[in-house]
N, C-alpha and C positions, 0 to 999 in steps of 0.2 A: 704440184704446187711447190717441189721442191727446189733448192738449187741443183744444176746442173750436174751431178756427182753420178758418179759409175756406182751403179749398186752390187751391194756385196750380199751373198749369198744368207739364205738365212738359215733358220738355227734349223737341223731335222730332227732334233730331240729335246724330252725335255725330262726336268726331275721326275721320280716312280715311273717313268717309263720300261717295261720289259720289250728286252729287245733279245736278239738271236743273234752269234755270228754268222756271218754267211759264209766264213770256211769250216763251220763243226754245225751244223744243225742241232746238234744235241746239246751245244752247251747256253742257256738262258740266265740272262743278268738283268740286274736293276739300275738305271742313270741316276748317281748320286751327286752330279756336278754338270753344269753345262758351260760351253764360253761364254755364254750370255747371261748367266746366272747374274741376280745385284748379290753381292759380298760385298762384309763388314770392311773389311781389311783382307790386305794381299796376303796370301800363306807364309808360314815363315820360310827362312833358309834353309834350316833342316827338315829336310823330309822324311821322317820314319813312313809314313804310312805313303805311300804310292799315289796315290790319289789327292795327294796337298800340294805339286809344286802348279805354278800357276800354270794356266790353259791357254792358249792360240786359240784363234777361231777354226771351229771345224774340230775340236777335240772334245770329247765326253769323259766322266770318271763315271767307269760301269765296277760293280760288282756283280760277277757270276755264283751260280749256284747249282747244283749244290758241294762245289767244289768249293767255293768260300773264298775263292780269288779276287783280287782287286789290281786293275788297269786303266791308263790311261789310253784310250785309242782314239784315232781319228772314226769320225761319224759314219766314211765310207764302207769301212770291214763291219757295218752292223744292219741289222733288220728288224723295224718296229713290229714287233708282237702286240702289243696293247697297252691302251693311255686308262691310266687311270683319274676319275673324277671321283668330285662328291657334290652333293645336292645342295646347290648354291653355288660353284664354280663358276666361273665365265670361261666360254670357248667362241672360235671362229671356225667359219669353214677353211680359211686359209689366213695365214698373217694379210695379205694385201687387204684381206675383203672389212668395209668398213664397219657391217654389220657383225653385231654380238648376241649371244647368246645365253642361256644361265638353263644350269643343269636343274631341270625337277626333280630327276629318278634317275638310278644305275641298275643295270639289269645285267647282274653277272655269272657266268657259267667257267664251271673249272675243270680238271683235270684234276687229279688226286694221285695218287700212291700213299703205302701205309707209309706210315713216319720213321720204322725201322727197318723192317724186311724189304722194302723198295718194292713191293709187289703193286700193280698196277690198277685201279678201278676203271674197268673200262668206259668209255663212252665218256658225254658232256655231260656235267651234273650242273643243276639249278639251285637257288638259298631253299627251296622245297625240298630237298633232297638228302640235304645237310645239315648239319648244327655247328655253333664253334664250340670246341671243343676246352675251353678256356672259360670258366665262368666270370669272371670278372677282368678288366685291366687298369692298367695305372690311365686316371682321367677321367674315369668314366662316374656317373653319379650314382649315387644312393639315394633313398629318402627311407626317412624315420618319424614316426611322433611325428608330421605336419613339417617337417626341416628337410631341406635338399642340402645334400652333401656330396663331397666330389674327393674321390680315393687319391691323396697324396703321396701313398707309399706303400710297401707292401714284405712283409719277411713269408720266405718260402723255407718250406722241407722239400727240397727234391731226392730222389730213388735214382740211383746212379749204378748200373752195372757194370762191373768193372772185369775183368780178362776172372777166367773159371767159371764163373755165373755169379761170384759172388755180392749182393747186390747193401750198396751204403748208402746210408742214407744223410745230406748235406742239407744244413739248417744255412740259411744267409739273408743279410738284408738285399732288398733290394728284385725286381721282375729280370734276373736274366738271363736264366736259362728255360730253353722250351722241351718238350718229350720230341726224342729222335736227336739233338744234336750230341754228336761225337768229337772226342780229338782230347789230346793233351793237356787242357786246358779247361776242365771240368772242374777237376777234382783241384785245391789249392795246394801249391808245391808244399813239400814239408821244410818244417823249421825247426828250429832245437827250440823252442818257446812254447811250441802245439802240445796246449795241453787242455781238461776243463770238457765240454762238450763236445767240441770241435776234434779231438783227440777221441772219447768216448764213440763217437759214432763212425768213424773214420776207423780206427786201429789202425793197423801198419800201411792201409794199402797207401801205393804211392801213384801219381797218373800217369795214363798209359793210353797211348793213342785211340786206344780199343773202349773207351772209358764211354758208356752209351747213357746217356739221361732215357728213363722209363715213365718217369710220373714228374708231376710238378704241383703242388699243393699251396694257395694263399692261404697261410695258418693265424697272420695276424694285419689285416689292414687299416692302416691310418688314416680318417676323415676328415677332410677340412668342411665343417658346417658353414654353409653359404648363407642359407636364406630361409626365411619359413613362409609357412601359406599365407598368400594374399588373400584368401576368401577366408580367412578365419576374422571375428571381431578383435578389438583389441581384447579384451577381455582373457577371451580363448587364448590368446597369442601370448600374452603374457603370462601363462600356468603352463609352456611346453617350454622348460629351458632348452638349453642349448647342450644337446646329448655327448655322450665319451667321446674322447679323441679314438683310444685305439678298441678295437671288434676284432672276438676271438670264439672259438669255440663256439659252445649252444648259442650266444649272442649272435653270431652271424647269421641266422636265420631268419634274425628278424629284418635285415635289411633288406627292400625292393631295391634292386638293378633297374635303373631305366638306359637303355642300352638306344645311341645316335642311328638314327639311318645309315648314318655314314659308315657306323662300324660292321651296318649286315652286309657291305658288300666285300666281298671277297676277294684276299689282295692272296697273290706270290707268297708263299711261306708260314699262312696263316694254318693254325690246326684246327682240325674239324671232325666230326665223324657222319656216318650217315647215320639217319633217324631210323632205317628198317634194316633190318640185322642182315648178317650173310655176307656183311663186308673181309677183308681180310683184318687179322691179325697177329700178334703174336706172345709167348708166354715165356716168363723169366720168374728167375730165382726157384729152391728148389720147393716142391709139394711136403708138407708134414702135416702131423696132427692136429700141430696147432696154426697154420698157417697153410692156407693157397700158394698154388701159383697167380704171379700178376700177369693177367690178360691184358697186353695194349693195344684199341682199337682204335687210337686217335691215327688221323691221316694229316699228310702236308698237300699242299696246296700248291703243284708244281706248275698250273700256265693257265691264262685265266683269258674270255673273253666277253669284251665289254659292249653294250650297247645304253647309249644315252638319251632318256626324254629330254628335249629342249624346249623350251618358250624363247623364239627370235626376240628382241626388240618390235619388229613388224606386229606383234600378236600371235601370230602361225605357229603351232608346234609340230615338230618332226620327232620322229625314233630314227635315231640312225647311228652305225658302230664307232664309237670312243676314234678307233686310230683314225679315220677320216675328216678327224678335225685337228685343230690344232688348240693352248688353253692360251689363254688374253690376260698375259700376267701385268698389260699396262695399260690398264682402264684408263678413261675418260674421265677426267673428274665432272663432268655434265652426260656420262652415261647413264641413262637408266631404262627399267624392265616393263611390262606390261601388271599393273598391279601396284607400283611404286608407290608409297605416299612420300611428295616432295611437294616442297614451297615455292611456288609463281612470285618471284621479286622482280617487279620494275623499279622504273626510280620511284615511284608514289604509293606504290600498295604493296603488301603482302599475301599471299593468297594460298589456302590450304588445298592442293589439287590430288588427283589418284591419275596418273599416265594410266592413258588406254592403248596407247602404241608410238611407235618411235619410228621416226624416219632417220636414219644413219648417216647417209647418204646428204640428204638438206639440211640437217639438224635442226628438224622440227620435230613437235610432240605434238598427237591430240589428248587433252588432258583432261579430265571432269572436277567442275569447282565442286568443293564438298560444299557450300553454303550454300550454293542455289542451284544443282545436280545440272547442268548446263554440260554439254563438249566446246570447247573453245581447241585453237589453235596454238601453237606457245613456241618457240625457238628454246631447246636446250640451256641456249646460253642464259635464259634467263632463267632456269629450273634449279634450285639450290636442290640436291639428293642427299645431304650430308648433314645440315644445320650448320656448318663452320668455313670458312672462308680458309683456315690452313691444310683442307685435308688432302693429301699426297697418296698418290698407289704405291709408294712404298714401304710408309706404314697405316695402312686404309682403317684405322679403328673405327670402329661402330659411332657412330657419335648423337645416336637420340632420335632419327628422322625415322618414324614407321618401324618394321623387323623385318628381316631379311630370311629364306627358306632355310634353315636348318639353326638358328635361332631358337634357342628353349627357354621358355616365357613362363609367369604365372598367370595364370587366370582368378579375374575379380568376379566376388559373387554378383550374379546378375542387380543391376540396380545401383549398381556403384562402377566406380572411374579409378584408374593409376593416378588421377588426381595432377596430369599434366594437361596443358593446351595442346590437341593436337594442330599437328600427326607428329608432335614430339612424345616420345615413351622412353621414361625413364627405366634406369638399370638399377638390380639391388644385389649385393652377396657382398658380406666382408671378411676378409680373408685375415687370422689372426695373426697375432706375432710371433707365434711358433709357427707358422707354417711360412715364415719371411726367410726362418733361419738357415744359413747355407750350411751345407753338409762340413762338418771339420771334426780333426783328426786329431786326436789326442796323445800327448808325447809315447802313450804304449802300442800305438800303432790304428787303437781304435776308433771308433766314430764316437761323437760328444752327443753334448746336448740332447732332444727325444730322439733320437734315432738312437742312441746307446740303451735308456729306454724299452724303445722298444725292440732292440735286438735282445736283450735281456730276456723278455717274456717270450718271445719266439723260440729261443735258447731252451731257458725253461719247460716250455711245451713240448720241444722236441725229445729235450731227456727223457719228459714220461714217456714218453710215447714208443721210447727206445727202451724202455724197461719193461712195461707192461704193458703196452699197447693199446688203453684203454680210453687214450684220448680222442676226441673223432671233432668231425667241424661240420655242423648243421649246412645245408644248401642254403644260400643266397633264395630269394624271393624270388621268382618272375610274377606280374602281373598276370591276373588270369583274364580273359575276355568278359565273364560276368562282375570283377572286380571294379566297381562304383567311386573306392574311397581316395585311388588320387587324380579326380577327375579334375584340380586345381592346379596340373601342372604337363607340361606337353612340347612338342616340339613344332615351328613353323612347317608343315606342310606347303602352302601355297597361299599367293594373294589374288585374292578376286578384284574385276573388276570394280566394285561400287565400294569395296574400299575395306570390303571383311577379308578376316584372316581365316584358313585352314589349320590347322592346330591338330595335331596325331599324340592320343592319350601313351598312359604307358601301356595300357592295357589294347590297343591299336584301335579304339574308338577314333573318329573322325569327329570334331565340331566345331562350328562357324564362329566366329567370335570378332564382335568390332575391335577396332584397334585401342580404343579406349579405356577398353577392360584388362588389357593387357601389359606387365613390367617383365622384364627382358632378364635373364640372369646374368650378372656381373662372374663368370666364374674364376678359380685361383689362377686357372693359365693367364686368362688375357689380364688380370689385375699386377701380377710378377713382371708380364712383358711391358705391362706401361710403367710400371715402376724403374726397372733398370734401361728402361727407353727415352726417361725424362730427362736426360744427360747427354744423348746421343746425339754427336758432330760437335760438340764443344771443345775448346781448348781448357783445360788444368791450371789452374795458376803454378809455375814454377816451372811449364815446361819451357824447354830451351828455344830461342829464337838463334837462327841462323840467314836474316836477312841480309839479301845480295845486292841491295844499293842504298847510300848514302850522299847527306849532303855537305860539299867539302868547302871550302873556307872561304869560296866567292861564291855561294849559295846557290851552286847548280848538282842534280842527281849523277852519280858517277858511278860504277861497278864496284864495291865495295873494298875497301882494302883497309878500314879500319882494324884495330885489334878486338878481338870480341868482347874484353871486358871495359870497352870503351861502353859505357851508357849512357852519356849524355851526348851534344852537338858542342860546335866550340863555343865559345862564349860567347855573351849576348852582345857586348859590345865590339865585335867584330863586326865589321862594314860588307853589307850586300849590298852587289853592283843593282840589281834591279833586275837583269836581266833574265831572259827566259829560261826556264830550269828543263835538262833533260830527263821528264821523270818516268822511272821503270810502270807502266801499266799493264804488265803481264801479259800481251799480245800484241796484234798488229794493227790496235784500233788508231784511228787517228781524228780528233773533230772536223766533221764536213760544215765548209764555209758554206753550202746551200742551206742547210739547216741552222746554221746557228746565225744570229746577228748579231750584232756590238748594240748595245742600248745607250740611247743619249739621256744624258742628265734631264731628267725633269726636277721635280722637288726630291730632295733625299732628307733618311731619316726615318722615323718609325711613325706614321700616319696612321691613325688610328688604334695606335695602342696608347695602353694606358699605364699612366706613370710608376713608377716601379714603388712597390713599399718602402714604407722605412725603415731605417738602416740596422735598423735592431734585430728586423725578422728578415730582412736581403742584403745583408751590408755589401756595401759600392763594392768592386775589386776595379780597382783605378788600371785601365789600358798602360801597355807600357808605355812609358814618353814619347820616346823616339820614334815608336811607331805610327802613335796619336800623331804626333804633328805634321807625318810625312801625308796623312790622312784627311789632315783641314782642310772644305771645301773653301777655297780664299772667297772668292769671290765668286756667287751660283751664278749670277747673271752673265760674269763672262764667261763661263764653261757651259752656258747653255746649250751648245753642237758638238759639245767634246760629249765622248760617249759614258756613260755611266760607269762606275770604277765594279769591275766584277767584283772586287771583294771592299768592303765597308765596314768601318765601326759605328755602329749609331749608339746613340745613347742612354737608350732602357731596352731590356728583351718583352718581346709582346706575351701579351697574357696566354696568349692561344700555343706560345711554346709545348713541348711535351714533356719538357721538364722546368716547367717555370717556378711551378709548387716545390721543386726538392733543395729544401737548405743547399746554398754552396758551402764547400769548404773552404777555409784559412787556408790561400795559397801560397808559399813560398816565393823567396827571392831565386829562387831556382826555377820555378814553373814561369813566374814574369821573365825572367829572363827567356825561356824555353818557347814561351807566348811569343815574344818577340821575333823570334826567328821563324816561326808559325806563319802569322802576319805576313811577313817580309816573304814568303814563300808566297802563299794566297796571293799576297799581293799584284807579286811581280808574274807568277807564272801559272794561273789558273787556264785552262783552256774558255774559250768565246761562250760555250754551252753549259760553262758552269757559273752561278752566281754566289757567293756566299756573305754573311753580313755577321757578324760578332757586335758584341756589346757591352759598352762600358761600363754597365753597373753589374755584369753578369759576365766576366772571362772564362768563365768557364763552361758558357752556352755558347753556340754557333746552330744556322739554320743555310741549308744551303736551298740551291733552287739548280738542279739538271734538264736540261732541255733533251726528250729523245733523241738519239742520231738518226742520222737520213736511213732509209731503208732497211729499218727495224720496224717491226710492230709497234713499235712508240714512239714512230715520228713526229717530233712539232710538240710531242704530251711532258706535263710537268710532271715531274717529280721532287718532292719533297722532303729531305729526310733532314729531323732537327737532331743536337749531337751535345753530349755533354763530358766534359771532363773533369774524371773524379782527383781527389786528392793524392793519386799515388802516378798520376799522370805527368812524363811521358814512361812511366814501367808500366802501367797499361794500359791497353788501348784506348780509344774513345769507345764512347756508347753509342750508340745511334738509334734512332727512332724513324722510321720510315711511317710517312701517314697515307696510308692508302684507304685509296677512294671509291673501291668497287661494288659498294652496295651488298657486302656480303655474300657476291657470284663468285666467288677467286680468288688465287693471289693472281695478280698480273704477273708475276715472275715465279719460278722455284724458289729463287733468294729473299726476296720480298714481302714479310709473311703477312700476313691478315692483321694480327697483334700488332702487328709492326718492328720486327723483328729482323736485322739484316744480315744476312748468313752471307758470310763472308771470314777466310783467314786471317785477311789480314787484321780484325776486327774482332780476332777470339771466338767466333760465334760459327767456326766450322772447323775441325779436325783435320784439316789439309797437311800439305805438304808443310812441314818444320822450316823450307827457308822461305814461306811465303808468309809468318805471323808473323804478327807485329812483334817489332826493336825498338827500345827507345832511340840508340844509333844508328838505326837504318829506317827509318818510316814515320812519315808525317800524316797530315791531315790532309793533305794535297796529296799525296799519294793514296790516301785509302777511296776519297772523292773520284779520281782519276781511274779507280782498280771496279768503282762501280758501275761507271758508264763503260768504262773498254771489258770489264769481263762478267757483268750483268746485263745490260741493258744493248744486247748484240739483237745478230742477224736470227740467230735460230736459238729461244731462249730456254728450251723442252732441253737441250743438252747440257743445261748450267747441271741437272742432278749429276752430281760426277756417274752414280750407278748406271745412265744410262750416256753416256760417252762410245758407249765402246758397239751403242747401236747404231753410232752417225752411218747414215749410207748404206743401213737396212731396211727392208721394205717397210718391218715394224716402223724403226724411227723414223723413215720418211714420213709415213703416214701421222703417226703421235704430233709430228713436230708440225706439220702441217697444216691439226686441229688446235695447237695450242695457240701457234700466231694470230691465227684468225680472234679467238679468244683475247688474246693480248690485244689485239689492234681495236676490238672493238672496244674491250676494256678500259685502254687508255684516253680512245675518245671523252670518255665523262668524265677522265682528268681533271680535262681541259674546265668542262662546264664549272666542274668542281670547284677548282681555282678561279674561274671567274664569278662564280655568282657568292661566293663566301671567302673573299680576300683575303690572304693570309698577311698578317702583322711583320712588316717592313720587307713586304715583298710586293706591295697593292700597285706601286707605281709600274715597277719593273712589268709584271705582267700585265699591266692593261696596254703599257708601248708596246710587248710582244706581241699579242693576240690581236689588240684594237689598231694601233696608231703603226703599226710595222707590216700589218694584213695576216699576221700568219694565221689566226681564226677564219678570216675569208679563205684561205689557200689552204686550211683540216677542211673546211666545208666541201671545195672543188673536190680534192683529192679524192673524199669518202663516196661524194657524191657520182664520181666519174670510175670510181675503181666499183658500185652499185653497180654501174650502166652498163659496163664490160661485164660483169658475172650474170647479168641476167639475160645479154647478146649471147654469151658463152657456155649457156647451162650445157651440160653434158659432154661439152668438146673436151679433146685434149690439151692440156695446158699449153701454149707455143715454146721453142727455146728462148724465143725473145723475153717471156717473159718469166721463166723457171728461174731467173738469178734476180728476182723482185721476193722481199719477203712477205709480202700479201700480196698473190698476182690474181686470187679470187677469192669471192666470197661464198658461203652456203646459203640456203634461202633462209637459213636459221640466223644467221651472223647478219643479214641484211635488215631482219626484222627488229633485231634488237639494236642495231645501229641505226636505222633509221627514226626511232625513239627518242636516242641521243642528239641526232642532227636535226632534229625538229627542236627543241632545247634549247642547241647552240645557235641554229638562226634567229632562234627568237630576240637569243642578247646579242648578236649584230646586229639587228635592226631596232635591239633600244637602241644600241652605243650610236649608229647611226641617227636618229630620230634625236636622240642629245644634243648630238655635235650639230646637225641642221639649225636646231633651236638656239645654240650658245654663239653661232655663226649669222645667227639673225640678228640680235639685239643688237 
């Protein structure tokens, strides 16, 4: 269903991937970059590290091991050893195939060597066999006194042998060094400054290639407290404050480790030992009276192979090995699992259902109503998985619908609720203001704020411990199997069909628990990620604008050759011919005269809005003159066949604007004059598919109306986006409010958000290229209207993400783009409904001539209806070439279902509009 395009090879590797060369069998690396990876931003120019300049397709950045090298190499010189998963992942059996899958269980076996002597443990070992050898790591939880808390930080003493046997012992903040790593680069260069501890435990040695890490000890960890028991009363919950920041010594003991699925399964480089002795070892520093020698039995974790439980979408689970699949890094935003709790939205009801199986393939669901335990039938498209209308697989946040397998939740005492409607479950953990604080470095070289802190006592710790040795640090807690008391707290296991959760204790109890009972943990990672994510794709105020066309003194778009510190247009009373303007739309779109029409004057004006307040709380901002009068309908009666003027002033903005409520600002004889030219622009050189209206008591609101272009997903569908100009306007851009209409299944576009939000450069509201933001000297209102239909509202609209660009013409993105159109197409359909059954405020005329009195509502009906009839002649065929260069050439039986919804709807108000017009044609 794609266009016509030679497809390019796809990706054969992907991130944690262990691969092999196939010219050294011996040497094994890890994929830390692929060309199809999404990236923030392009690498910089300078490349210190090997692995940062940008990628061609068919290039990977491997690091090998355990030589510790880093290369770029094409995908050919390499061979997949094994894919790593975690419990929750999505995979495929292949990119093309439609069907997904979601990991329940990893079942991993390894290969070992000790960590120093490289001596070999033979045979495959299983997580039965081994332990890790690392009791704790950074991220992972605690629980205390009824509070879950999650390790932020961590100061280490490590045992460093260094060339003679002589073995030192190095206090630091920070997880990062492990037992077995060697090289130069251990021990911290000397200084003429080293002195204090860091000098006391060090003495003269200096590093030396030979320089061996033996032990690695967390002597002081930092908790960020999240959350406390939900099954306690308030009562209870209010006598367990909120415990220490930092745990040391005898204290450590008291904390229980609740330790993820994810973290038992066994990656590449991880330390471990075996649980029954006999393994190999080895022994440093020398034997005295007062001291052993140190035996180290930890092992590394040299090649690992993986086998994964799946649950299809089908319902069917298989076992089968990790590299035989491939992972589904671009979900379906109408993807979901067997066990799912999501909401059934049509246009008239909401409905709380549990998917019992997914058809991929039709994009249908068989779903079961929670209210009346019924299987019904359901099309995807109308299955909200998310609760939110803007949620994107490229930052997929959790957002409230049901829990997800590997998901750590509390549990409420039986008899009670999380106290939301489901299958909405709220999240709880707050992360404080010392754990917001970013690490910084103090003019003596060292770390501020609590990390200096708690380097301090780390420090301290280590002196004694260097004098007399008397210091020790109690073990961590593991939950034992008869252990009852934190039976409040667990991680998602699995979803049943009828709508309960699986829930795995810390103690590895198993129990069933409704969704109801259940709050999800908010923890510091994902809380950090949405905080410094709340920003992400915006433009800066102040960053520099270097746009490349302008409008020059007979008011046509030209290649820019102003000077840059030109920031206005030339003055307002400079004379525009009228003429049509050349203006830059940043590709090859052009308006197709089959979709679009010329509308003829009917009544103009603002019909059915209502009079604008008085002037005290909306004061007038009087139109410019010149422009008003070039505007004056003289006489309506005789331009009744002349076509309706695309752009308009009327004379109050309707209430239903999206910014009708926000105070204007006192605008300048700069901005009227600035308006003017505006105006004059709109005016003369709008394209046929764009309509826009302005308004005399409110210059600083505009509402436009875009007609889809021909063979797009949004053919014939309106779009709406109202527009406001602030007081520092034209130095920055307009606002804009996009009002979409999708019932909360979507956004209809990438760009287009749910909020109403319209991601676009040149509009400030996406991080792009610098000569594509808005100029006050280079860029208008007609320019930015023009930048949305030519480089939003296209052919294939899955590639607006710029991240996935660079998949045009891969199997992946054929396929993505494919599910989205259909989406989109059906989507836009209720537009249509949208805008006719609840008129928008001085646009009522304009679209009833489009839709009613021009046919093109008759001519959405045909099209839907006939492009139905083909996809259901055509189930399972191959798409023709005739029709691969069509951007909907078929539909799914899911896409049909939910379309034909809408077109049952839409005939209904043709055949009032009809049934009217007979009647008014009677009298």
């Amino acid at each position: 269903m794609a266009p016509n395009t030679k497809k390019r090879a796809a990706a054969k590797f992907y991130q944690e991937d262990i691969v092999q060369r196939k010219d050294d069998p011996t040497s094994f690396g890890v994929i830390l970059r692929c060309w199809q990876d999404v990236e923030d931003m392009p690498p910089a120019a300078d490349h210190i590290d090997p692995l940062l300049r940008p990628l061609v397709q068919g290039e990977v950045g491997v690091s090998y091991f355990p030589k510790l090298t880093r290369e770029i190499v094409s995908e050919d010189t390499l061979e997949l050893v094994d894919r790593l998963y975690q419990p929750g992942d999505l995979l495929k059996r292949s990119v093309d195939d439609v069907q997904s899958g979601i990991v329940t269980r990893t079942n991993v076996k390894v290969r070992v060597d000790h960590s120093i002597n490289g001596q070999a443990v033979p045979g495959w070992l299983s997580k039965d066999e081994i332990e890790a050898a690392v009791e704790i790591d950074m991220g992972e939880y605690v629980i205390y006194n009824d509070w879950v808390g999650q390790v932020v930080e961590m100061f280490d003493e490590s045992l460093v042998e260094v060339p003679g046997g002589t073995l030192v012992r190095l206090p630091e903040l920070s997880a990062r060094l492990a037992v077995g790593e060697k090289g130069p680069d251990i021990l911290p260069q000397p200084v003429s400054s080293m002195s204090g501890i860091l000098g006391f435990l060090l003495g003269g040695n200096r590093p030396s290639s030979q320089d061996t890490v033996i032990s690695v000890k967390h002597t002081v960890l930092a908790v960020a407290w999240l959350a406390i028991n939900q099954a306690l009363s308030p009562e209870e919950a209010a006598s367990r404050p909120r415990p220490q920041r930092y745990w040391h010594g005898a204290d450590l003991g008291k904390l229980a480790v609740v330790t993820r699925r994810a973290e038992e399964a066994m990656q590449v480089g991880d330390r471990v030992r075996l649980k029954a002795p006999g393994g190999p070892v080895s022994k440093h520093g020398k034997s005295t009276e007062a001291r052993e020698q140190i035996i180290v039995d930890t092992l590394i974790v040299q090649e690992t192979r993986t086998t994964v439980d799946i649950l299809w979408q089908n319902g069917t689970r298989e076992t089968i090995e990790a590299k035989n699949t491939v992972p589904y890094l671009n979900p379906d935003e109408y993807d979901s699992w067997p066990g799912d709790h999501v909401l059934w939205k049509t246009e008239d009801e909401k409905r709380h259902v549990v998917v019992q199986s997914v058809d991929a393939q039709d994009r249908t669901a068989y779903v079961r109503v929670v209210e009346t335990g019924t299987t019904e039938l359901a099309s995807v498209l109308e299955l909200d998985s998310h609760g939110t209308g803007d949620w994107s697989a490229l930052a997929p946040a959790h957002d409230g619908l049901g829990v997800r397998r590997g998901d750590f939740v509390f549990i409420h005492r039986a008899g009670s609720t999380n106290g939301a409607r489901p299958p909405m479950v709220p999240r709880i953990g707050e992360v404080e203001e010392w754990v917001r604080e970013s690490p910084v470095l103090e003019p003596s070289g060292q770390v501020g704020g609590w990390r200096r802190d708690m380097t301090e006592l780390g420090s301290q710790i280590a002196e004694r411990r260097g004098k007399d040795g008397s210091v020790e640090e109690a073990p961590l807690k593991q939950a034992g199997k008869e252990d009852k008391s934190l039976d409040w707290f667990g991680e998602v296991l699995d979803l049943r069909l009828d709508g309960t959760v699986e829930v795995v204790l810390p103690n590895a109890d198993i129990v069933v628990v409704p969704l109801a009972r259940l709050t999800r943990l908010y923890d510091s990672v994902e809380q950090l990620e949405d905080l410094w994510g709340d920003d992400e794709g915006t433009v800066e105020e102040g960053e520099e604008d270097v746009e490349v066309w302008e409008m020059n003194q007979d008011g046509h778009w030209v290649e820019g050759t102003m000077d840059d510190d030109d920031d206005e247009w030339e003055s307002a009373d400079e004379d525009l011919d009228g003429d049509g303007m050349d203006v830059d739309n940043g590709g090859e779109w052009s308006p197709s005269t089959d979709t679009v029409t010329v509308l003829p004057t009917a009544s103009v004006g603002s019909a059915g809005a209502e009079p604008a307040p008085a002037t005290d709380t909306h004061p007038a901002s009087a139109v410019p003159a010149d422009t008003k009068d070039e505007m004056v309908v003289e006489d309506a009666a005789q331009e009744a066949d002349i076509p309706l003027k695309r752009f308009e002033v009327l004379p109050s903005a309707p209430v239903d604007h999206a910014y009708y409520n926000t105070p204007p600002a006192q605008h300048t004889r700069q901005f009227m004059a600035r308006m003017s030219k505006e105006y004059k622009a709109l005016q003369s050189s709008l394209p046929d598919s764009i309509i826009v209206r302005a308004y005399e008591d409110r210059t600083d609101l505009l509402r436009s109306l875009i007609i889809g272009p021909e063979n797009t997903p949004y053919e014939d569908a309106p779009f709406v986006i109202d527009w406001m100009l602030d007081a520092n306007f034209p130095q920055t851009p307009p606002i804009a409010h996009f009002l979409s209409w999708t019932n909360g299944n979507g956004r209809v576009n990438p760009n287009l958000y749910e909020e109403g939000k319209v991601c676009l450069s040149i509009l400030g509201t996406w991080a792009g290229d610098k000569s594509e933001s808005w100029s006050a000297s280079r860029s208008s209102l007609l320019q930015a209207l023009v930048s949305i239909q030519g480089l939003v509202l296209v052919k294939e609209p899955w590639f607006c993400e710029p991240a996935y660009e660079k998949l045009r013409g891969t199997e992946d993105g054929i396929v993505n783009s494919r599910l989205y159109n259909e989406k989109a197409f059906v989507l836009s359909r209720g537009f249509v409904r949208r805008a006719l059954e609840i008129p928008l405020g001085g646009l009522e005329e304009e679209l009833r001539w489009f839709y009613y009195t021009s046919g093109k509502l008759r001519k959405a009906l045909e099209d839907a209806r006939a492009l139905i009839a083909k996809s259901k002649a055509t189930q399972g065929e191959e798409v023709t070439e005739a029709d691969r260069d069509r951007a909907v050439p078929r539909l799914s039986s899911g896409g049909i279902i939910a379309l034909e919804r809408t077109l049952v709807k839409l005939q209904g108000l043709l055949d009032a509009q009809t049934a009217a017009g007979a009647s008014e044609s009677g009298k």
